[in-house]
N, CA, C and O atoms as a DFTB+ gen file, in Angstrom:
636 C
 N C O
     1  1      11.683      26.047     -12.595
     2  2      11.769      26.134     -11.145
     3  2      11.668      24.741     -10.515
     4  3      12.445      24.341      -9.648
     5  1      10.530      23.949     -11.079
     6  2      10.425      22.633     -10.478
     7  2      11.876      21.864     -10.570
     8  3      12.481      21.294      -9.661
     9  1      12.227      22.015     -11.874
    10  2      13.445      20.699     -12.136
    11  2      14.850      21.339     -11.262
    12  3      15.906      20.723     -11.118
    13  1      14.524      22.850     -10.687
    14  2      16.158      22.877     -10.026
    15  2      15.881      22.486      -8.266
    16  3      16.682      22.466      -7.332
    17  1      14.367      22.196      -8.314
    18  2      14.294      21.685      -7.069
    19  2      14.764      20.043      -6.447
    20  3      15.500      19.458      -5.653
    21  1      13.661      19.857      -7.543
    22  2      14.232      18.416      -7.735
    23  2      15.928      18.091      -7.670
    24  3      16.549      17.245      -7.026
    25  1      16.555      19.548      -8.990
    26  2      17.753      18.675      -8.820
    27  2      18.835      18.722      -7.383
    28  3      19.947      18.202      -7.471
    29  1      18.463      19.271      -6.322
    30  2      18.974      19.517      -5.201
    31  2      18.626      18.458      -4.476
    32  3      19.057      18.399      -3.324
    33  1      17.823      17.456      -4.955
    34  2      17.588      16.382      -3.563
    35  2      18.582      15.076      -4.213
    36  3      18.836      14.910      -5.406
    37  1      19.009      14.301      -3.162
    38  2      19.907      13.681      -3.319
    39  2      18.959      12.271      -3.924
    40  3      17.749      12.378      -4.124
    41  1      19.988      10.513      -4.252
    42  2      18.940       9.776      -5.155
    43  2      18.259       9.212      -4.076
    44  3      17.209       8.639      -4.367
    45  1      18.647       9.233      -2.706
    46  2      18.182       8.140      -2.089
    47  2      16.880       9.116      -1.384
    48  3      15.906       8.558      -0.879
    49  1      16.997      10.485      -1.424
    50  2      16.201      11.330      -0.368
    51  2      14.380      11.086      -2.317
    52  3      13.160      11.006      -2.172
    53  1      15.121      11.070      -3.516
    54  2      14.240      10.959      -4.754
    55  2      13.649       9.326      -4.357
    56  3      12.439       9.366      -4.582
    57  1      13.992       8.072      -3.911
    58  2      13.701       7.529      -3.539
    59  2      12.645       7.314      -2.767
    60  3      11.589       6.817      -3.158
    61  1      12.852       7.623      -1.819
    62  2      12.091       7.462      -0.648
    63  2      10.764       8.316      -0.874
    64  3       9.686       7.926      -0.423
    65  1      10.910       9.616      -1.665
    66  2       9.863      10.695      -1.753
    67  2       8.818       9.590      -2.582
    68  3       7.737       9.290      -2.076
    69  1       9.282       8.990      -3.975
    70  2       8.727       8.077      -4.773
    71  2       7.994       7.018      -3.623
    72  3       6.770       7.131      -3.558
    73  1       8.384       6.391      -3.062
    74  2       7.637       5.246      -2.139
    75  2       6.498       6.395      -1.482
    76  3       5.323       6.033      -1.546
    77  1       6.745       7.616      -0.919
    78  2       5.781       7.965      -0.019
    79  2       4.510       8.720      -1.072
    80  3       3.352       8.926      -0.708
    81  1       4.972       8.984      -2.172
    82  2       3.912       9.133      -2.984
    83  2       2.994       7.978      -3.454
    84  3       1.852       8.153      -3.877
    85  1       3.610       6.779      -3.336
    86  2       2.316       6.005      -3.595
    87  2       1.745       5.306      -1.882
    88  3       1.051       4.301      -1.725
    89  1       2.165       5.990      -1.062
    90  2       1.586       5.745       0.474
    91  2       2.303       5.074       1.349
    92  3       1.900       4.788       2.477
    93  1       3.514       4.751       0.846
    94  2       4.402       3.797       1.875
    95  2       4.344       4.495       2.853
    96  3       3.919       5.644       2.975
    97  1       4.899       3.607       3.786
    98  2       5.305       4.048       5.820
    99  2       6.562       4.235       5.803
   100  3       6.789       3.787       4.679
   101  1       7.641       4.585       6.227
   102  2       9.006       4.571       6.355
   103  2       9.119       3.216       7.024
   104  3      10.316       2.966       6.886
   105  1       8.612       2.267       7.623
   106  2       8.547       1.135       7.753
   107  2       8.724       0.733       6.914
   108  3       9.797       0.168       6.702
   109  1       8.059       0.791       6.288
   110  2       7.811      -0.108       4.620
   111  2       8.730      -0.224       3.314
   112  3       8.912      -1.112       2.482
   113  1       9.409       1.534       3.573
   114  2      10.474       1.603       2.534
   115  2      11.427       1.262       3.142
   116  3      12.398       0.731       2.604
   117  1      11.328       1.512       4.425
   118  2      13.116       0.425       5.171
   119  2      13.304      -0.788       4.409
   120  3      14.170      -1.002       3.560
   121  1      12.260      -1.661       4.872
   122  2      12.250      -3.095       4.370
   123  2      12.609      -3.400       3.204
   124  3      13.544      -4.166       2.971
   125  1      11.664      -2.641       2.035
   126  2      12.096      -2.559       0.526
   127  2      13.673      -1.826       0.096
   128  3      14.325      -2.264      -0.851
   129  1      14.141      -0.671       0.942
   130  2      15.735      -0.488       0.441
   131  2      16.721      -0.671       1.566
   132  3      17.568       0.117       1.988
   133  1      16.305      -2.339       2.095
   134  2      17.645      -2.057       3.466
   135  2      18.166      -0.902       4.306
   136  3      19.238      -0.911       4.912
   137  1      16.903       0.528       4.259
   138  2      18.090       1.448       5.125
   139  2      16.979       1.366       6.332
   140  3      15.819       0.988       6.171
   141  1      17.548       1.784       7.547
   142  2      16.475       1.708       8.373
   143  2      15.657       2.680       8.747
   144  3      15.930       3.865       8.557
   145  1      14.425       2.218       9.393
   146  2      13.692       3.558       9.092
   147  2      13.466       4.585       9.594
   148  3      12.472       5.192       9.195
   149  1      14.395       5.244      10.784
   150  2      14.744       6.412      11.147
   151  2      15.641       6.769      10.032
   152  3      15.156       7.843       9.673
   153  1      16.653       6.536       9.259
   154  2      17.199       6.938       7.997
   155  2      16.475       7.152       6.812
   156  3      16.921       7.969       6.006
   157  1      15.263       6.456       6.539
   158  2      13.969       6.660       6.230
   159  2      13.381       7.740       6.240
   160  3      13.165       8.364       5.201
   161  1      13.051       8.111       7.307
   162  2      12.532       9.161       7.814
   163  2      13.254      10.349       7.677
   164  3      12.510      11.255       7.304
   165  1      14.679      10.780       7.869
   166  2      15.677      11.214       7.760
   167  2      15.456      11.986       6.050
   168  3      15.241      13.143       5.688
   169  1      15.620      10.797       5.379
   170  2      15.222      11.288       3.826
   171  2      14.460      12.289       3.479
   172  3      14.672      13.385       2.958
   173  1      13.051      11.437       4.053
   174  2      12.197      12.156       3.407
   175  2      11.755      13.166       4.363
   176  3      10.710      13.753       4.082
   177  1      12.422      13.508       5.549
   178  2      11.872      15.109       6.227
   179  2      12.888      15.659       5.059
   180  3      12.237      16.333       4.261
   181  1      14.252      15.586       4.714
   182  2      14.990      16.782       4.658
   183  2      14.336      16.836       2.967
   184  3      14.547      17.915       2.414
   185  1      13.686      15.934       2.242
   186  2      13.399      15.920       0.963
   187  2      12.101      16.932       0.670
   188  3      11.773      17.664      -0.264
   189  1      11.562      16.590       1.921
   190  2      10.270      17.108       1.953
   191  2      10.284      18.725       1.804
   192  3       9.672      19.585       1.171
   193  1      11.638      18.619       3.025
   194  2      11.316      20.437       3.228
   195  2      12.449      20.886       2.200
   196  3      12.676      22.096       2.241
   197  1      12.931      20.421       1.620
   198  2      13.987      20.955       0.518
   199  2      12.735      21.360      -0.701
   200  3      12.740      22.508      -1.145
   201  1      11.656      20.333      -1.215
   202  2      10.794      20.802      -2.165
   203  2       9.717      21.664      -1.653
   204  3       8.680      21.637      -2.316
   205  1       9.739      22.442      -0.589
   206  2       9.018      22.898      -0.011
   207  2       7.859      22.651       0.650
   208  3       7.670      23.603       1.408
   209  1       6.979      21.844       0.746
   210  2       6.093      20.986       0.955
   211  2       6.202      20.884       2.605
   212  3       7.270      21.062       3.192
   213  1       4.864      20.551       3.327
   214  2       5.037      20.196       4.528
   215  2       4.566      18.747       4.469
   216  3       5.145      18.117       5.354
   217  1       3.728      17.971       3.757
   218  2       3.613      16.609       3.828
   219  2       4.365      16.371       2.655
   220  3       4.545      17.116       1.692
   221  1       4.959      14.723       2.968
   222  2       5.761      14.212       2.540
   223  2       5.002      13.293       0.928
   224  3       5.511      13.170      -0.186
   225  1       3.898      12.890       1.355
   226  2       2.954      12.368       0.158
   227  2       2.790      13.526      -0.857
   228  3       3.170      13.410      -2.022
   229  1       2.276      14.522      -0.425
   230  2       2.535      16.109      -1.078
   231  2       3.698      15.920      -2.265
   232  3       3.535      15.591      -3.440
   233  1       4.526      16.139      -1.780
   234  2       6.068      16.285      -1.919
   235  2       6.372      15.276      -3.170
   236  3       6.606      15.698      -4.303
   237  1       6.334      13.747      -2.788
   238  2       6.496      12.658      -3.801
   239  2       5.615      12.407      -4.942
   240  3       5.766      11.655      -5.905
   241  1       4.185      13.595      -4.467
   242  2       3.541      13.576      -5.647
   243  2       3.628      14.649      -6.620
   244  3       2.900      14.486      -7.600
   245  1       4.427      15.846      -6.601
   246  2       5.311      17.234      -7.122
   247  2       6.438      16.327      -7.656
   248  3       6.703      16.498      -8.846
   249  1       7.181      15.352      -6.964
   250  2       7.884      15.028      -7.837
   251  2       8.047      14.143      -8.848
   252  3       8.960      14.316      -9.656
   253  1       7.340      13.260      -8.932
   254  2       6.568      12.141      -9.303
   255  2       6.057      13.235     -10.938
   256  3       6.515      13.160     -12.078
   257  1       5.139      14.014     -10.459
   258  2       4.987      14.950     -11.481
   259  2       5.968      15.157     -12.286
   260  3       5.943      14.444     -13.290
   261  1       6.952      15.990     -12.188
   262  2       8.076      16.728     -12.465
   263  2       9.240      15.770     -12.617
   264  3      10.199      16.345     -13.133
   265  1       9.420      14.771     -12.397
   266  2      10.314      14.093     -12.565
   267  2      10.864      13.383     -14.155
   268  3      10.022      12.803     -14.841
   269  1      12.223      13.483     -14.611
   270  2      12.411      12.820     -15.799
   271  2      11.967      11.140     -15.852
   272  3      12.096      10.263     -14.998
   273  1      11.429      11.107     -17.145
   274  2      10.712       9.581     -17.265
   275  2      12.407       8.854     -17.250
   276  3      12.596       7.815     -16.616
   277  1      13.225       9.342     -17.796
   278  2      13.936       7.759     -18.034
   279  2      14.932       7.592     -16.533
   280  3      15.601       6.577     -16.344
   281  1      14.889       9.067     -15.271
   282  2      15.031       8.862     -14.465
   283  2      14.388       8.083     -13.384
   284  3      14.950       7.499     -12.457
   285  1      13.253       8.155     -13.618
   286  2      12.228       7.124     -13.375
   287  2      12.233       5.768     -13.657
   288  3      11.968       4.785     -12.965
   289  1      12.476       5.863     -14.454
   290  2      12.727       4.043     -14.949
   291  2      13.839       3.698     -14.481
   292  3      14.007       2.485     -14.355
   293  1      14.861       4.540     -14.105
   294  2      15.985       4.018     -13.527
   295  2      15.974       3.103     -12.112
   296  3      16.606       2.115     -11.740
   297  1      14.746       4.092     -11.418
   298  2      14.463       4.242      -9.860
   299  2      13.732       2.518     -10.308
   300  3      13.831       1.643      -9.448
   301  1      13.253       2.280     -11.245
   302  2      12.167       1.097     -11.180
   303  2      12.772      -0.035     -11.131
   304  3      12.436      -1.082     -10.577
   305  1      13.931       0.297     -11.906
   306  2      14.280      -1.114     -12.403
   307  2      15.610      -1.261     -10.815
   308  3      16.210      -2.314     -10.599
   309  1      15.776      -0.132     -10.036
   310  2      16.525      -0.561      -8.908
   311  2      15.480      -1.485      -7.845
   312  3      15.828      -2.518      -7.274
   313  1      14.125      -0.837      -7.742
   314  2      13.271      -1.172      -6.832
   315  2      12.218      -1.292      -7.979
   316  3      11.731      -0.521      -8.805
   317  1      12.121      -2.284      -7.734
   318  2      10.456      -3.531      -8.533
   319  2       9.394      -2.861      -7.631
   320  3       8.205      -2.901      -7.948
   321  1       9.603      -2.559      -7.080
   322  2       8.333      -2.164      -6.061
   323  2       7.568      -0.627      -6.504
   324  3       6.444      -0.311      -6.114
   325  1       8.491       0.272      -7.444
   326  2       8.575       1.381      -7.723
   327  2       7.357       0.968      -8.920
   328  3       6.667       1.940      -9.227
   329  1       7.124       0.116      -9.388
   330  2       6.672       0.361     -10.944
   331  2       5.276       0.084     -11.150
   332  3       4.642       0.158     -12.202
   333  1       4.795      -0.322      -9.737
   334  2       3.566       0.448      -9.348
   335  2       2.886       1.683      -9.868
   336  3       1.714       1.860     -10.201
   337  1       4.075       2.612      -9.851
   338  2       3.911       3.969      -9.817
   339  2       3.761       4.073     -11.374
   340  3       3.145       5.133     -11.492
   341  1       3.954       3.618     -12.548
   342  2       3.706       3.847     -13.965
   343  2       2.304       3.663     -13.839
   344  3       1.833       3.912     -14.948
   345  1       1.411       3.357     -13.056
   346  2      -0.429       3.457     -13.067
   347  2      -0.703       4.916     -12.409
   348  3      -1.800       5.470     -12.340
   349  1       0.195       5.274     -12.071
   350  2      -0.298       6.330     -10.780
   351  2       0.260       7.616     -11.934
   352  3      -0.673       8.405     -12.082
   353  1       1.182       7.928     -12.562
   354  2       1.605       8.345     -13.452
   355  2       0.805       9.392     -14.397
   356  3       1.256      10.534     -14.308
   357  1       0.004       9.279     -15.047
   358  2      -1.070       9.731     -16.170
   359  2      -1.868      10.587     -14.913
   360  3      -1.643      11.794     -14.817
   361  1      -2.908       9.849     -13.851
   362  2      -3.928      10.266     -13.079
   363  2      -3.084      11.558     -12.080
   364  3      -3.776      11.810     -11.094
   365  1      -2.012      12.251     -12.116
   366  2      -1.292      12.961     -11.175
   367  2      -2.224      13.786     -11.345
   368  3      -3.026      13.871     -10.415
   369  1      -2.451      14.686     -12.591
   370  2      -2.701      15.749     -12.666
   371  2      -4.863      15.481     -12.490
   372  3      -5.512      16.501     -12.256
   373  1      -5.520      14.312     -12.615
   374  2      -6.666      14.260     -12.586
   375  2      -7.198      14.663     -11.011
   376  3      -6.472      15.227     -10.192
   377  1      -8.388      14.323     -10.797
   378  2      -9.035      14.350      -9.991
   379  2      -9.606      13.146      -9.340
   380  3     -10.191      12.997      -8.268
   381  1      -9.239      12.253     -10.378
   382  2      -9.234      10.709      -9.878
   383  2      -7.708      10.239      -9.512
   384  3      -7.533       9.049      -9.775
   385  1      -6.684      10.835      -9.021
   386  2      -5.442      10.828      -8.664
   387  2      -5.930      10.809      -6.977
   388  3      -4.917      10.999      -6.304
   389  1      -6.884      10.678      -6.290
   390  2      -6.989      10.901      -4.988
   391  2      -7.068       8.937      -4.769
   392  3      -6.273       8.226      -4.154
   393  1      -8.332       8.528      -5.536
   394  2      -8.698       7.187      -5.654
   395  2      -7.734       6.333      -5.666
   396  3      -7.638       5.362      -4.914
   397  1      -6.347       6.923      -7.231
   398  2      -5.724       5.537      -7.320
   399  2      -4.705       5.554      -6.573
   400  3      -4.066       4.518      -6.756
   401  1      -3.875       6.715      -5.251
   402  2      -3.256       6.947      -4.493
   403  2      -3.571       6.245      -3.349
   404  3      -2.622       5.894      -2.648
   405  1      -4.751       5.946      -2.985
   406  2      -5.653       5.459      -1.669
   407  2      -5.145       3.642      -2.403
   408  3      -4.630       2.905      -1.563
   409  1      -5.259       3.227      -3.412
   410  2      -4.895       1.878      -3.265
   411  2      -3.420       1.864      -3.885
   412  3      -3.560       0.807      -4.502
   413  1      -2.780       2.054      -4.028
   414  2      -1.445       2.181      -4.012
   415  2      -0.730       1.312      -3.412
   416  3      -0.155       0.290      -3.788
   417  1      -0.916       2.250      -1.673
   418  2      -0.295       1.082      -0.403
   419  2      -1.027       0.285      -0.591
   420  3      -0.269      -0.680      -0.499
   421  1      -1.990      -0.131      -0.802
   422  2      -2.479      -1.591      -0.737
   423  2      -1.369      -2.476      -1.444
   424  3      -0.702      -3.370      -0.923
   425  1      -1.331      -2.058      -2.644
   426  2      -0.676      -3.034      -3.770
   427  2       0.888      -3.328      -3.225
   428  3       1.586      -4.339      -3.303
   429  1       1.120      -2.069      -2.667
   430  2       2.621      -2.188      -2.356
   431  2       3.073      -3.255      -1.311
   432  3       4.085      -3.939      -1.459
   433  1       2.061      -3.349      -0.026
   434  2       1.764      -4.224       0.862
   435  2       1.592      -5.269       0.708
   436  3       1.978      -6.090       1.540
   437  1       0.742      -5.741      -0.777
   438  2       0.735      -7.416      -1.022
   439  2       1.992      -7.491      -1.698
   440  3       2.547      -8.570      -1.490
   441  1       2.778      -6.526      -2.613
   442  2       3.600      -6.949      -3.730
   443  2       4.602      -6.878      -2.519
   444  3       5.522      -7.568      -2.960
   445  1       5.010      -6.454      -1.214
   446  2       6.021      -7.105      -0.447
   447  2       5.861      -8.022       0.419
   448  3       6.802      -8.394       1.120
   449  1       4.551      -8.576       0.520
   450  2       3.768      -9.893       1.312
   451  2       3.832      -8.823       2.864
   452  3       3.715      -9.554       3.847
   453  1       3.931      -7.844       3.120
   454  2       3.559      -7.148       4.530
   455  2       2.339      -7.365       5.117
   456  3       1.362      -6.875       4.552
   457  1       2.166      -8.046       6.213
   458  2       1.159      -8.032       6.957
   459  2       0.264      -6.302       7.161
   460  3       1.015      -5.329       7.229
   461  1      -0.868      -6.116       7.220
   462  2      -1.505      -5.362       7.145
   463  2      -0.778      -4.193       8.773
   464  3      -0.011      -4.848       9.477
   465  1      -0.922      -3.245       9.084
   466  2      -0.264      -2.529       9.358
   467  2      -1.258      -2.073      10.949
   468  3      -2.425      -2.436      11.098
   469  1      -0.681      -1.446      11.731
   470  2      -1.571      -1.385      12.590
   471  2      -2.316      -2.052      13.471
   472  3      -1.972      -2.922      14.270
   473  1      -3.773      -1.395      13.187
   474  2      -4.907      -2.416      13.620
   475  2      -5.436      -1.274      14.482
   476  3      -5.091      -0.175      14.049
   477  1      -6.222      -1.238      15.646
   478  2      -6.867       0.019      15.688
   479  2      -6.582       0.630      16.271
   480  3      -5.817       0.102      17.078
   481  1      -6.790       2.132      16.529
   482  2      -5.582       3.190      16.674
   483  2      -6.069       3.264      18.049
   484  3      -7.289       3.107      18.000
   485  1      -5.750       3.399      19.033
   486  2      -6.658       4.372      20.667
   487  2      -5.407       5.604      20.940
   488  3      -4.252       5.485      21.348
   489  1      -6.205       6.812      20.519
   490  2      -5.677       7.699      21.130
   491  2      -6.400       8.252      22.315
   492  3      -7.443       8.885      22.151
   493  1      -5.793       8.000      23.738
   494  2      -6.213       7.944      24.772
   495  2      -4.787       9.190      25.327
   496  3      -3.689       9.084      24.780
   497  1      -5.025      10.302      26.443
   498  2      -4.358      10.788      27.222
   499  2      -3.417      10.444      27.647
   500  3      -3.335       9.241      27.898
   501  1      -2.475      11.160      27.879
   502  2      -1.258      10.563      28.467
   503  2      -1.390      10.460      30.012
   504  3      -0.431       9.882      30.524
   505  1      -2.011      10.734      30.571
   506  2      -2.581      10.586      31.952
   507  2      -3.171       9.340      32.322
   508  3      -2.942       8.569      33.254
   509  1      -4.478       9.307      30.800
   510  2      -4.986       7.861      31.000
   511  2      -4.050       6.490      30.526
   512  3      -4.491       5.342      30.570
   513  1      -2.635       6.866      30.055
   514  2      -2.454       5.795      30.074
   515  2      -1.238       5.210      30.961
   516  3      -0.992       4.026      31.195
   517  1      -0.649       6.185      31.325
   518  2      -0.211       6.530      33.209
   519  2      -1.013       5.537      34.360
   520  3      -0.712       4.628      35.134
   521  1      -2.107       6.233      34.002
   522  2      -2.933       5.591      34.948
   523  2      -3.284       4.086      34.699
   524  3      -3.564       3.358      35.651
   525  1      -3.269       3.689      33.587
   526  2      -3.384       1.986      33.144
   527  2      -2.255       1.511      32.884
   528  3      -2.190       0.344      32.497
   529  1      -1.041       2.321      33.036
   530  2      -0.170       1.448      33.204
   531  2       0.322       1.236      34.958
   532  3       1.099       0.369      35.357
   533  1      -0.265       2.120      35.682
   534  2      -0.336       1.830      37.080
   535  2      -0.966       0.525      37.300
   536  3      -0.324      -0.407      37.784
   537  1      -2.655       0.387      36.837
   538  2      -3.041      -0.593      37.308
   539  2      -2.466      -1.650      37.004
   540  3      -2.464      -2.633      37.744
   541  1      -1.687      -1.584      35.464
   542  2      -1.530      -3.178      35.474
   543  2      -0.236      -3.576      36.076
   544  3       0.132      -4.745      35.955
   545  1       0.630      -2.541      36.838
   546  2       1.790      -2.529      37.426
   547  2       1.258      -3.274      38.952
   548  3       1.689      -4.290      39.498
   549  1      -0.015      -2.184      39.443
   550  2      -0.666      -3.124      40.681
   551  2      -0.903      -3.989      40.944
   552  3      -0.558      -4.512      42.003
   553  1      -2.006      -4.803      39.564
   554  2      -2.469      -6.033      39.392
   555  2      -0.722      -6.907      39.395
   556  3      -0.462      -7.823      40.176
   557  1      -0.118      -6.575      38.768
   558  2       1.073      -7.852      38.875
   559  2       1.768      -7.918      39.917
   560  3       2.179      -9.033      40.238
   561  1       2.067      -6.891      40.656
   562  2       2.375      -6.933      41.852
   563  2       1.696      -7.499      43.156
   564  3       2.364      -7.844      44.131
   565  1       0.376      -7.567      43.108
   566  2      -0.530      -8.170      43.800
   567  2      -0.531      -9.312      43.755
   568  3      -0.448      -9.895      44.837
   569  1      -0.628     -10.161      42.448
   570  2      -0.530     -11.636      41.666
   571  2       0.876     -11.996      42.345
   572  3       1.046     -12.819      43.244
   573  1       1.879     -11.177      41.704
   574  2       3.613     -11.408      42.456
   575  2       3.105     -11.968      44.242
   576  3       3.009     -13.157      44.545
   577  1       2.930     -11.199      44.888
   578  2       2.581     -11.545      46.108
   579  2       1.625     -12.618      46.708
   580  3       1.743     -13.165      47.804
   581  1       1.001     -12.742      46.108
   582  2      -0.261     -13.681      46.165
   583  2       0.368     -15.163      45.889
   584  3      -0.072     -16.037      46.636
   585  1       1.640     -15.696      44.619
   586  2       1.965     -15.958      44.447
   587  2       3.366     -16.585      45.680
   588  3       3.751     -17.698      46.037
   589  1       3.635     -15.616      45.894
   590  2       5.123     -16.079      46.749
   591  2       4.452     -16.409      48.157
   592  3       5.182     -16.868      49.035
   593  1       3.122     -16.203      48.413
   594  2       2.533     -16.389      49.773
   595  2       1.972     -17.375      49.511
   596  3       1.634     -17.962      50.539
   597  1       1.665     -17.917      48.542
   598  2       1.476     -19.756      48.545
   599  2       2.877     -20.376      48.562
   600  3       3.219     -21.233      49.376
   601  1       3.512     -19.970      47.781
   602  2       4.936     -20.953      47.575
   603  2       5.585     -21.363      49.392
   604  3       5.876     -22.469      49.847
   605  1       5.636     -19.910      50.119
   606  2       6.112     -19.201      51.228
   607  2       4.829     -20.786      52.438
   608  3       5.246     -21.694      53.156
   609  1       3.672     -20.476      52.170
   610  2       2.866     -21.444      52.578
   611  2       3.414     -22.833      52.692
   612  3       3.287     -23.508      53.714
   613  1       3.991     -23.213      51.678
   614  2       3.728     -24.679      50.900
   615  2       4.702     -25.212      51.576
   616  3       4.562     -26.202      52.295
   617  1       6.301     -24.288      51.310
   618  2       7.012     -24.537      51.874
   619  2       7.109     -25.022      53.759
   620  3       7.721     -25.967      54.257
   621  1       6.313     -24.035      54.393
   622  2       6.047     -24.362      55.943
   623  2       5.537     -25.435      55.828
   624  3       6.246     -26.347      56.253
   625  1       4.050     -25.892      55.197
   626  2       4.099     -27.359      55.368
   627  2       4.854     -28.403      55.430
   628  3       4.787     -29.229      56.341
   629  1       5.777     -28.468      54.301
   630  2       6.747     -29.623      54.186
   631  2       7.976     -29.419      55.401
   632  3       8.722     -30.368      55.644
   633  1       8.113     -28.177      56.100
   634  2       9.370     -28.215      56.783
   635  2       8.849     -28.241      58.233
   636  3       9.642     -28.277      59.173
């Protein structure tokens, strides 16, 4: 059952599933296979829900499982970045498969020199941020004015 799932996903949608099993961003696999990353993304929704799965890490780690080794090595030797994944490999089926998944993206992140990602999240209301983008619409508009009423000033002096 597994391998006729697998064999319905296309190489680039087997791709991309592989990067998101060891934690990539669709950011991240853009960069590493030139496609961009709404096409990215593209992949791995229709990959995702083709292996049934609702997360996509889920998904790349079922196939990752299930996947032929020398198809695998194929994927590696296209993308260097893939062969990461021969550590991650053995631990699928453990319980220490949570651990070496969590540093994964790390490795993948230095082995493409990517600046660290993010930085800290604020999930704030969409109201509250309505509302702060008012103020700082006010504040510049105020400054704007404040501004042209010196220039507006400066000018009367000299004339």
């Amino acid at each position: 059952m597994a391998k006729s799932l697998i064999e319905t996903l296309s190489e680039s949608q087997k791709i991309c599933l592989l990067f998101a099993a060891m934690g990539a961003s669709s950011k991240e696999i853009a960069l590493h296979t030139k496609w961009t990353p709404n096409t990215v993304s593209q992949y791995l929704h229709y990959g995702t829900h083709r292996l049934g799965f609702h997360n996509r890490r889920d998904a790349g780690r079922f196939l990752l499982a299930n996947m032929d080794f020398p198809e695998l090595k194929m994927f590696q030797l296209k993308f260097p970045a893939l062969a990461d994944i021969s550590i991650m490999t053995p631990s699928i089926a453990d319980s220490s498969s949570q651990a070496v998944s969590e540093e994964a993206p790390k490795r993948l992140r230095k082995w493409l020199k990517l600046p660290p990602l993010g930085g800290k999240r604020y999930d704030i209301a969409w109201h509250d941020k309505f509302a702060q983008m008012g103020f700082a619409a006010m504040v510049l508009t105020i400054s704007g004015l404040f501004v042209m009423l010196l220039l507006a000033g400066a000018l009367k002096l000299l004339i």
